[in-house]
PDB file as gemmi writes it, atoms N, CA and C in Angstrom:
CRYST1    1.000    1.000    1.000  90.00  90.00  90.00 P 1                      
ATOM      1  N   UNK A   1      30.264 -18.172  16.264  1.00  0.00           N  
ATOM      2  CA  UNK A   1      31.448 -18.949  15.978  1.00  0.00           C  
ATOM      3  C   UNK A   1      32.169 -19.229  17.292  1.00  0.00           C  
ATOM      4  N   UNK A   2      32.640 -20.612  17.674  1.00  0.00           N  
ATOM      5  CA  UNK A   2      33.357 -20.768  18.624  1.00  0.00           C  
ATOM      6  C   UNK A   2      34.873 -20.184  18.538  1.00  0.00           C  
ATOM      7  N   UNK A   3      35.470 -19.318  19.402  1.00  0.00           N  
ATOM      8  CA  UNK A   3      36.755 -18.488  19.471  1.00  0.00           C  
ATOM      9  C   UNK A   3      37.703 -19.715  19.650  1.00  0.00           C  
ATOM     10  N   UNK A   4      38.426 -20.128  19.094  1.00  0.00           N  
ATOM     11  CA  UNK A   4      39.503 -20.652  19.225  1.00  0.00           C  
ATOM     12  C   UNK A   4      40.913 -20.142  18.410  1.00  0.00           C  
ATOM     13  N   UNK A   5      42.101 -20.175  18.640  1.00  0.00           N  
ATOM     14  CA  UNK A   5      43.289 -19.534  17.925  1.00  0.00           C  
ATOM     15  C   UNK A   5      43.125 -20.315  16.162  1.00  0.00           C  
ATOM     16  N   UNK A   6      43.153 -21.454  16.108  1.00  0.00           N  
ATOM     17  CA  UNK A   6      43.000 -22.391  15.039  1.00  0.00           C  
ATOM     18  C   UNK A   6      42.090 -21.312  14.403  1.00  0.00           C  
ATOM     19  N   UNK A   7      40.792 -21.167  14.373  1.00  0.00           N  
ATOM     20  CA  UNK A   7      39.535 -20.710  13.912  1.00  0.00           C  
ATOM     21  C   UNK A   7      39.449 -19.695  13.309  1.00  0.00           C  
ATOM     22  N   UNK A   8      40.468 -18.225  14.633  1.00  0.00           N  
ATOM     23  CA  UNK A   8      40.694 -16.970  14.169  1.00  0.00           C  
ATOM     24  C   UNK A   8      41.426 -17.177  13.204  1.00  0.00           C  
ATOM     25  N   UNK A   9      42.614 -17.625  13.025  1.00  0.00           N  
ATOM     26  CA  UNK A   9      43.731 -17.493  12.360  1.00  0.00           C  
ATOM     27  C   UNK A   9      43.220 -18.338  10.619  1.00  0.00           C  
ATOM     28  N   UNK A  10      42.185 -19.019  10.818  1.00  0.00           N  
ATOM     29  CA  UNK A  10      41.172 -19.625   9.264  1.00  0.00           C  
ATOM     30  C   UNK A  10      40.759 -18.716   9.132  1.00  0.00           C  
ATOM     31  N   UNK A  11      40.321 -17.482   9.579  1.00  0.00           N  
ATOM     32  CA  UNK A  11      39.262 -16.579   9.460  1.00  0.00           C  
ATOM     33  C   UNK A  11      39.834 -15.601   7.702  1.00  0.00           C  
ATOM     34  N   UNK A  12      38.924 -15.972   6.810  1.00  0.00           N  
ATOM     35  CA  UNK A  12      40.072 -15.208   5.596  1.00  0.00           C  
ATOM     36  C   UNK A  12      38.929 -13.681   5.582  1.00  0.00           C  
ATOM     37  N   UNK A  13      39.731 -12.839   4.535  1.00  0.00           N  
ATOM     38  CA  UNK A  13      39.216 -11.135   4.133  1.00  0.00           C  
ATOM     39  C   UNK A  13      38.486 -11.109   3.322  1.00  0.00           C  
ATOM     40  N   UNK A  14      37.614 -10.478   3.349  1.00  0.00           N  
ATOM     41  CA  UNK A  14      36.410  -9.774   2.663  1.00  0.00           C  
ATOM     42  C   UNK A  14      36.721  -8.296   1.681  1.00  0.00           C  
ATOM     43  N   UNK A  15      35.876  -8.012   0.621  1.00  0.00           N  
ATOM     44  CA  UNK A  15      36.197  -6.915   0.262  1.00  0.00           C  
ATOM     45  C   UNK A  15      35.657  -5.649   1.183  1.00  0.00           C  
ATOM     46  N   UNK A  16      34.549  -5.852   1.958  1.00  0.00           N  
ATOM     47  CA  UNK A  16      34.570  -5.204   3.561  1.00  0.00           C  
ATOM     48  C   UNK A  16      34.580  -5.742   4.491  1.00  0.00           C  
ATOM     49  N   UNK A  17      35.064  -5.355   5.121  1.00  0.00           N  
ATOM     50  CA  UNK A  17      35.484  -5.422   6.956  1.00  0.00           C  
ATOM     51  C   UNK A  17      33.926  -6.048   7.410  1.00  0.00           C  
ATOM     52  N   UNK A  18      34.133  -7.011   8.208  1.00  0.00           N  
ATOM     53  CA  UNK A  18      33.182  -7.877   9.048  1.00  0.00           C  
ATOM     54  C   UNK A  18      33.672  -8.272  10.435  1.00  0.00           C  
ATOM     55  N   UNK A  19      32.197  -8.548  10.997  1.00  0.00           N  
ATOM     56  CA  UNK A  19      32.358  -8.776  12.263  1.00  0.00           C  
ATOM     57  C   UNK A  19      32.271 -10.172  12.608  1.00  0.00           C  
ATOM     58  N   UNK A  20      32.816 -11.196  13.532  1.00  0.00           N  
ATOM     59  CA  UNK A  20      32.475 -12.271  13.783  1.00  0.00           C  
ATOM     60  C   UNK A  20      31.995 -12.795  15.179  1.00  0.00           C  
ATOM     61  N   UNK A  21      30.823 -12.887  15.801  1.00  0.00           N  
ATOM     62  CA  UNK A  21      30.334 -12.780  16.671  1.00  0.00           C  
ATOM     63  C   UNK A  21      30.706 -14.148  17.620  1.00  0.00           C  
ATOM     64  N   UNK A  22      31.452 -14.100  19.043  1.00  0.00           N  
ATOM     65  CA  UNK A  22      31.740 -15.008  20.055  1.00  0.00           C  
ATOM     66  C   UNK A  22      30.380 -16.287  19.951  1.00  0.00           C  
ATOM     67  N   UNK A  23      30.380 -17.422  20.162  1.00  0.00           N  
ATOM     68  CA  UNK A  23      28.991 -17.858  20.385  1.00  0.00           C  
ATOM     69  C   UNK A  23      28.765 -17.786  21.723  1.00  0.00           C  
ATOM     70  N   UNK A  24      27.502 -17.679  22.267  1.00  0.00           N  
ATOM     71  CA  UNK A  24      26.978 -17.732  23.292  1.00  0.00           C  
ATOM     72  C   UNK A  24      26.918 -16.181  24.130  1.00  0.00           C  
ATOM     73  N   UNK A  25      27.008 -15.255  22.723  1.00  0.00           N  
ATOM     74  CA  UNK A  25      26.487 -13.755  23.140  1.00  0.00           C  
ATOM     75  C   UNK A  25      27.756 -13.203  23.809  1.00  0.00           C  
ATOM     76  N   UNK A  26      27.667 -12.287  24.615  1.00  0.00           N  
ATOM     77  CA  UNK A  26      28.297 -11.681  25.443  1.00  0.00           C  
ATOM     78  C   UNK A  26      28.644 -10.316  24.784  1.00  0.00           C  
ATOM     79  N   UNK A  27      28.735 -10.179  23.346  1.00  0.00           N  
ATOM     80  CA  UNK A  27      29.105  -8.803  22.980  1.00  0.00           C  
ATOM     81  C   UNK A  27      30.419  -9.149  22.206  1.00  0.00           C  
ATOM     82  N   UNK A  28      31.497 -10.516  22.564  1.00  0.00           N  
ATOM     83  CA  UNK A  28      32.700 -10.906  22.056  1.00  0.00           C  
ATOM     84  C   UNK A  28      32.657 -10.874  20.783  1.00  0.00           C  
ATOM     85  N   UNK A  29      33.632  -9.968  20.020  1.00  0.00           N  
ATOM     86  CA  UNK A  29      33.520 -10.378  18.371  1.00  0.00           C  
ATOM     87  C   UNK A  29      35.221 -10.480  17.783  1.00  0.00           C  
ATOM     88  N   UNK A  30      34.997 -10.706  16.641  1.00  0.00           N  
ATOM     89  CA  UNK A  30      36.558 -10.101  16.407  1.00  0.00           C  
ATOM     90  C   UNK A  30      36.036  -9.427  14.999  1.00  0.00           C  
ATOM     91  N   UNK A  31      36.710  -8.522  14.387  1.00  0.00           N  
ATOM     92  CA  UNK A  31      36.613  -7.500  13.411  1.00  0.00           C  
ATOM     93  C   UNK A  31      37.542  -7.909  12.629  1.00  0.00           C  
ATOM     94  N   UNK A  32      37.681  -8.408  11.406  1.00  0.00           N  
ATOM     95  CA  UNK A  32      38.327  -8.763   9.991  1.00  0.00           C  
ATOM     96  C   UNK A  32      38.210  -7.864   9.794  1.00  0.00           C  
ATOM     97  N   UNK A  33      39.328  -6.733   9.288  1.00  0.00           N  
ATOM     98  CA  UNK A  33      39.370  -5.877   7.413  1.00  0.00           C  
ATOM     99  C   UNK A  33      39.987  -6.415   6.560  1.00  0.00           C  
ATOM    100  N   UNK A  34      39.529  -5.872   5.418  1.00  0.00           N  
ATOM    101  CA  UNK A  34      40.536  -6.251   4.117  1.00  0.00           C  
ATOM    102  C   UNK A  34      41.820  -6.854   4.159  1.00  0.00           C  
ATOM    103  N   UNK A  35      42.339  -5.870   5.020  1.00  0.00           N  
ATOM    104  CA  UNK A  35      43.930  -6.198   4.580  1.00  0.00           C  
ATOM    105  C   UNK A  35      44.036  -7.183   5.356  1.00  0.00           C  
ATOM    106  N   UNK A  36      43.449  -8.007   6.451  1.00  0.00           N  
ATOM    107  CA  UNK A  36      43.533  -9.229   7.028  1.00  0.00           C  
ATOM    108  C   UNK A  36      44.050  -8.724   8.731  1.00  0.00           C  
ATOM    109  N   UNK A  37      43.763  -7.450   8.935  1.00  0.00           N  
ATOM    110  CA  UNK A  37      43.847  -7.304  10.389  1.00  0.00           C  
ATOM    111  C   UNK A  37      42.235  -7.689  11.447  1.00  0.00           C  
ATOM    112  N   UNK A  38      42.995  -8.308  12.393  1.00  0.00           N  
ATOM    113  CA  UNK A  38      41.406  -8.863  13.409  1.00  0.00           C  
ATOM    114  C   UNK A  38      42.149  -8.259  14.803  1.00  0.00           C  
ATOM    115  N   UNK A  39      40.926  -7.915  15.053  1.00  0.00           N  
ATOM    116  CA  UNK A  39      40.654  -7.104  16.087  1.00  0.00           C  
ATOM    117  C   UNK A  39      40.055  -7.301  17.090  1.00  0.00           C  
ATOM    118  N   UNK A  40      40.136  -8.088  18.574  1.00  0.00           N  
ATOM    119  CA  UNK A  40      39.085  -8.129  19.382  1.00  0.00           C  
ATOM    120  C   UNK A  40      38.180  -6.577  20.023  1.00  0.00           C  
ATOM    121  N   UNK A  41      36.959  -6.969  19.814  1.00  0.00           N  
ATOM    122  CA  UNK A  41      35.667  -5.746  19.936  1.00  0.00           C  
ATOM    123  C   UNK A  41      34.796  -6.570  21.294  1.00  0.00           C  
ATOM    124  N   UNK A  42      34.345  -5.462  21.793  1.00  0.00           N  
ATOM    125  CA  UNK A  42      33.523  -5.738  22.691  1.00  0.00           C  
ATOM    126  C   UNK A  42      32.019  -4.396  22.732  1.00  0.00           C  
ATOM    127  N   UNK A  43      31.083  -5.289  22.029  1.00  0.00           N  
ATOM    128  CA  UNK A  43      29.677  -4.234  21.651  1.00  0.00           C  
ATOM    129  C   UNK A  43      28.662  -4.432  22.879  1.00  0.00           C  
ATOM    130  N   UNK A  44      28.521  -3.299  23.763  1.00  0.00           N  
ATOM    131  CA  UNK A  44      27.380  -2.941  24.835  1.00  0.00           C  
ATOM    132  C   UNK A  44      26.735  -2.217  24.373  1.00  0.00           C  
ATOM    133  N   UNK A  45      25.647  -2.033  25.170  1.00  0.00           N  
ATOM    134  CA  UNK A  45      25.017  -0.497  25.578  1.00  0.00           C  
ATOM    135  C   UNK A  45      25.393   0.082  27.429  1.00  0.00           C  
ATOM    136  N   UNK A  46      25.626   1.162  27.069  1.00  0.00           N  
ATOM    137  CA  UNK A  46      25.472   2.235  28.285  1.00  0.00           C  
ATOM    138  C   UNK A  46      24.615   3.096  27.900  1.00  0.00           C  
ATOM    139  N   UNK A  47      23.776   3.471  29.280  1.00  0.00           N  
ATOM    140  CA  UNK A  47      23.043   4.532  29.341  1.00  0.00           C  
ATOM    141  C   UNK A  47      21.715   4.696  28.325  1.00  0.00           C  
ATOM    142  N   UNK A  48      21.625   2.986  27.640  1.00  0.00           N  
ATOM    143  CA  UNK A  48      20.784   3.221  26.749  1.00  0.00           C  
ATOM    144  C   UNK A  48      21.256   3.782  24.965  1.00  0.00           C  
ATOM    145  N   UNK A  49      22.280   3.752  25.214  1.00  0.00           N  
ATOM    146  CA  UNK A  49      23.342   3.794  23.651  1.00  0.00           C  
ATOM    147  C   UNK A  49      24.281   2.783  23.542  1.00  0.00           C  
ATOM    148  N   UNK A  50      23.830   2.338  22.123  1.00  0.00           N  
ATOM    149  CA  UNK A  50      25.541   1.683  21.781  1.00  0.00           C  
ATOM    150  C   UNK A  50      26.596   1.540  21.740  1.00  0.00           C  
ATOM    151  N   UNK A  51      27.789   1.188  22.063  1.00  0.00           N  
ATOM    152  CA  UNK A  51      28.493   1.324  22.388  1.00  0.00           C  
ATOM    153  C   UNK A  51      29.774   0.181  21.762  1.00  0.00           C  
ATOM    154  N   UNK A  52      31.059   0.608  21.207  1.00  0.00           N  
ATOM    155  CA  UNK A  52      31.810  -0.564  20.915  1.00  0.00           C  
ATOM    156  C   UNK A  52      33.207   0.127  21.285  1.00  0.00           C  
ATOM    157  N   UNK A  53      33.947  -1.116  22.144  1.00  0.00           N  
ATOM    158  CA  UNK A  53      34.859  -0.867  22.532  1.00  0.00           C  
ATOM    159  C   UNK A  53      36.184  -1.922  21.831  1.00  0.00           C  
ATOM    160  N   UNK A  54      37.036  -1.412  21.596  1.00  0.00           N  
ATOM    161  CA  UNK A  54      38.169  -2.073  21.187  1.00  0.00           C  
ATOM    162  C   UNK A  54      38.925  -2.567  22.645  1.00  0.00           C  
ATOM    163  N   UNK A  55      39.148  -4.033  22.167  1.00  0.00           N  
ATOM    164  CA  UNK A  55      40.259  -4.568  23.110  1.00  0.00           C  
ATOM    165  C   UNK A  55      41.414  -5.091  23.033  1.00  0.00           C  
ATOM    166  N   UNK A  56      41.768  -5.620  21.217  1.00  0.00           N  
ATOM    167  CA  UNK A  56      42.887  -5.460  21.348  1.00  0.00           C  
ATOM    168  C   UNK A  56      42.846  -6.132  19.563  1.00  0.00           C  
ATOM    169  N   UNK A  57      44.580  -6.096  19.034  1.00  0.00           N  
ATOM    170  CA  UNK A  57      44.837  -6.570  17.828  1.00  0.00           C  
ATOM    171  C   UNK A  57      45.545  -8.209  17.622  1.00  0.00           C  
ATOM    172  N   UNK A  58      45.051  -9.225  17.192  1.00  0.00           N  
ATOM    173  CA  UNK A  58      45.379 -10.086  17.144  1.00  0.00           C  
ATOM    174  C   UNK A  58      46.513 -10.470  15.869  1.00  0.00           C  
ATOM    175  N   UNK A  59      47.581 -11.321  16.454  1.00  0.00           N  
ATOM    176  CA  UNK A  59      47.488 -12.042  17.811  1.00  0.00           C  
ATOM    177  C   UNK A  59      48.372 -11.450  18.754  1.00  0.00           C  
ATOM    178  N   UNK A  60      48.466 -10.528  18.600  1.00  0.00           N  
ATOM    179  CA  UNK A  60      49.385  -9.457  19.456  1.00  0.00           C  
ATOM    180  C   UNK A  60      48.593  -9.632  21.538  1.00  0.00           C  
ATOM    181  N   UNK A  61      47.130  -9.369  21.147  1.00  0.00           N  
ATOM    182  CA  UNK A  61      46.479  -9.393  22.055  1.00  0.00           C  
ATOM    183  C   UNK A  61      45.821 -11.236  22.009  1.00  0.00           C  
ATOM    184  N   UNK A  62      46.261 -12.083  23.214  1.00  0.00           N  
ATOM    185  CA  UNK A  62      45.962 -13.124  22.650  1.00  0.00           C  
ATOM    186  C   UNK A  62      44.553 -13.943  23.362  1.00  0.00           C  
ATOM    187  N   UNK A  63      43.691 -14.778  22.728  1.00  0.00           N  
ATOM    188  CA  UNK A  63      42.733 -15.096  22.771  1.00  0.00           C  
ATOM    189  C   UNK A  63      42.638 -14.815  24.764  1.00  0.00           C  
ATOM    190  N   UNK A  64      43.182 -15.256  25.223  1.00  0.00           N  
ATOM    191  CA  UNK A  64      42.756 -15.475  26.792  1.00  0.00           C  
ATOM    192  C   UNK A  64      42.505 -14.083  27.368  1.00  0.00           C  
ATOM    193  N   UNK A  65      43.495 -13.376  26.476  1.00  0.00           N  
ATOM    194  CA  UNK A  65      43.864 -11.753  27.074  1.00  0.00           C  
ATOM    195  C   UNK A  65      42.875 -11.214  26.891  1.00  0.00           C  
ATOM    196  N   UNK A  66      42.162 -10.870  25.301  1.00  0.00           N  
ATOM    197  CA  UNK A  66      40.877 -10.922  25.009  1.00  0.00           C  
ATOM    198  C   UNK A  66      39.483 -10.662  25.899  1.00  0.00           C  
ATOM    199  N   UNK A  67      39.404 -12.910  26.414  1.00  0.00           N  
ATOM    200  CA  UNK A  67      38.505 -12.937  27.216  1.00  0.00           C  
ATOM    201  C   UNK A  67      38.619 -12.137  29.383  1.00  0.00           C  
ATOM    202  N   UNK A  68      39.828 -11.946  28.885  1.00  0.00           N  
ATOM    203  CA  UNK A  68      39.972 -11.485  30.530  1.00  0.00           C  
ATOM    204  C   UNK A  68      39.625 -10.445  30.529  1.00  0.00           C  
ATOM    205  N   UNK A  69      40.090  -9.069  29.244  1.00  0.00           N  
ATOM    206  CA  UNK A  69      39.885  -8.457  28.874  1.00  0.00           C  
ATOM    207  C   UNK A  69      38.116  -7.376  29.083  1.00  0.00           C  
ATOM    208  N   UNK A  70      37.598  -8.437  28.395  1.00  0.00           N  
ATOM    209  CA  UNK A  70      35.800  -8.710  27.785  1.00  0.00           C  
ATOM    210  C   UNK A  70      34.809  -8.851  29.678  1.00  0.00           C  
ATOM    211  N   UNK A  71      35.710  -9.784  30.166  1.00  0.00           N  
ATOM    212  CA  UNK A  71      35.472 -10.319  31.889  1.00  0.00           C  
ATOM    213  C   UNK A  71      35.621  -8.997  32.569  1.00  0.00           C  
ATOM    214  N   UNK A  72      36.550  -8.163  32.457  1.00  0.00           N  
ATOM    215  CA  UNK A  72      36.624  -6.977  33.135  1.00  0.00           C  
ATOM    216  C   UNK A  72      35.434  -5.721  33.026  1.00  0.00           C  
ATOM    217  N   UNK A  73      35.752  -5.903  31.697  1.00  0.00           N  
ATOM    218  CA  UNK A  73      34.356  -4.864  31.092  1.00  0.00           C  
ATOM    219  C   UNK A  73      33.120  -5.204  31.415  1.00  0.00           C  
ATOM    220  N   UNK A  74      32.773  -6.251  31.510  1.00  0.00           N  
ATOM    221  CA  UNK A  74      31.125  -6.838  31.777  1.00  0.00           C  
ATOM    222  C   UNK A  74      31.545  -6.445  33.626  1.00  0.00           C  
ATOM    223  N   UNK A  75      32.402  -6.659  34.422  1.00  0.00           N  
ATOM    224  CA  UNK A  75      32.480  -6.523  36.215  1.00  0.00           C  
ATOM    225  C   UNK A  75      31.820  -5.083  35.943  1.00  0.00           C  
ATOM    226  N   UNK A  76      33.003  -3.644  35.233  1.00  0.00           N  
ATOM    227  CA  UNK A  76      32.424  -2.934  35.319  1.00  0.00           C  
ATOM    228  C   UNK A  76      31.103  -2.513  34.853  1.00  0.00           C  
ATOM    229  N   UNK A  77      31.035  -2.940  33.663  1.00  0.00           N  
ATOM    230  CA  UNK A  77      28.907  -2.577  33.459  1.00  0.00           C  
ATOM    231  C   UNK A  77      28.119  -2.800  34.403  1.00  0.00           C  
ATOM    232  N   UNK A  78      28.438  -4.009  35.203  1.00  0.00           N  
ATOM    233  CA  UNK A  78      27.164  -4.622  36.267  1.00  0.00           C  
ATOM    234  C   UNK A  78      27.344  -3.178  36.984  1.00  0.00           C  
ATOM    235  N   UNK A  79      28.500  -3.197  37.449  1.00  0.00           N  
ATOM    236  CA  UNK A  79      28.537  -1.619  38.362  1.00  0.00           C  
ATOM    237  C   UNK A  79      27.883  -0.248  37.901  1.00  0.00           C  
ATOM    238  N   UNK A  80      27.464  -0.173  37.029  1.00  0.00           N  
ATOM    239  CA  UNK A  80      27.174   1.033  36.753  1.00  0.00           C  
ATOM    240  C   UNK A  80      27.967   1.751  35.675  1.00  0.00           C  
ATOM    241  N   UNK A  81      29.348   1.330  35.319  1.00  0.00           N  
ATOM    242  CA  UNK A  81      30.586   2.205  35.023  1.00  0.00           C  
ATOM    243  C   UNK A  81      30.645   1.958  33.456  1.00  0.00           C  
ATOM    244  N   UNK A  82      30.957   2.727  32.647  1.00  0.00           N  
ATOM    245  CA  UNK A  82      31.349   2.716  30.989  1.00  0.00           C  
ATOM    246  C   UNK A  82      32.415   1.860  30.800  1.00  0.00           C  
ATOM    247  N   UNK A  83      32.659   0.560  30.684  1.00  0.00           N  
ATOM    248  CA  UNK A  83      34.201   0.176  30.359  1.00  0.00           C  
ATOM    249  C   UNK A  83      34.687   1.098  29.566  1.00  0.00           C  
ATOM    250  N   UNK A  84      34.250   1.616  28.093  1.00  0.00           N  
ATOM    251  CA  UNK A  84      34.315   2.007  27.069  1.00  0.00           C  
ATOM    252  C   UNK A  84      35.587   3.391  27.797  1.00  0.00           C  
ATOM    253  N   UNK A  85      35.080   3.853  28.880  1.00  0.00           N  
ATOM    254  CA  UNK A  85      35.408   5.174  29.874  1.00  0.00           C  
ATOM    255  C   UNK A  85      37.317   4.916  30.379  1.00  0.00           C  
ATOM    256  N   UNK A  86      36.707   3.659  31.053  1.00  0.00           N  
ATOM    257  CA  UNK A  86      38.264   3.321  31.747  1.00  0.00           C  
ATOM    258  C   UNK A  86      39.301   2.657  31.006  1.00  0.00           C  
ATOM    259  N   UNK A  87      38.671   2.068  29.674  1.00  0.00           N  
ATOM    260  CA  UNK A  87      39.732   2.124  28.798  1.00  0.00           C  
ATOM    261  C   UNK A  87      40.689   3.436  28.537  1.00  0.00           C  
ATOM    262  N   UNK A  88      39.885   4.348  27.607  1.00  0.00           N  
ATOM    263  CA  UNK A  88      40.531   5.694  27.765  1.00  0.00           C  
ATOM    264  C   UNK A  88      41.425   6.336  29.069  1.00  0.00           C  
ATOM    265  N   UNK A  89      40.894   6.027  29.712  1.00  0.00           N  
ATOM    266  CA  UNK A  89      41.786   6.401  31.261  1.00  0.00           C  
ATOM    267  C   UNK A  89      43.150   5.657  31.025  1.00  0.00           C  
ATOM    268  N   UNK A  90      43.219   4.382  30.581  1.00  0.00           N  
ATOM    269  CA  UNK A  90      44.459   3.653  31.090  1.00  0.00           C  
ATOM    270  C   UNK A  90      45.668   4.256  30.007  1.00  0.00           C  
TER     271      UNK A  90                                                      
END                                                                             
């Protein structure tokens, strides 16, 4: 699905929680539950495990913030480093 504010904000609830995947890969999703909260997620692997990191609650956290967000985490993977890690740190 292309991320746009318009798009998220069409996005209606399920009787379970779903994921909606960025197009063009990267790991970008946003997370619908029930009660109509979305969530930007960001799904890697480190070390050879899965991995999903929360980045923020929409629209509190807003689409750009998101992708700057998502941009940071992929700098650190190339490096070697867990985003998943330096989240917790902050």
């Amino acid at each position: 699905m292309k991320f746009t504010d318009r798009s998220i904000r069409a996005l209606t609830t399920s009787e379970k929680r779903y994921i909606e995947w960025k197009d063009g890969g990267g790991g970008l999703g946003l997370r619908v539950t029930p009660n109509g909260r979305k969530t930007f997620i960001y799904m890697y692997r480190f070390d050879g495990r899965p991995r999903m990191m929360t980045l923020g609650v929409y629209p509190k956290t807003t689409l750009a913030d998101a992708h700057q967000d998502h941009a940071s985490a992929l700098k650190l993977l190339e490096r070697g480093k867990d985003p998943g890690e330096k989240k917790v740190e902050a």
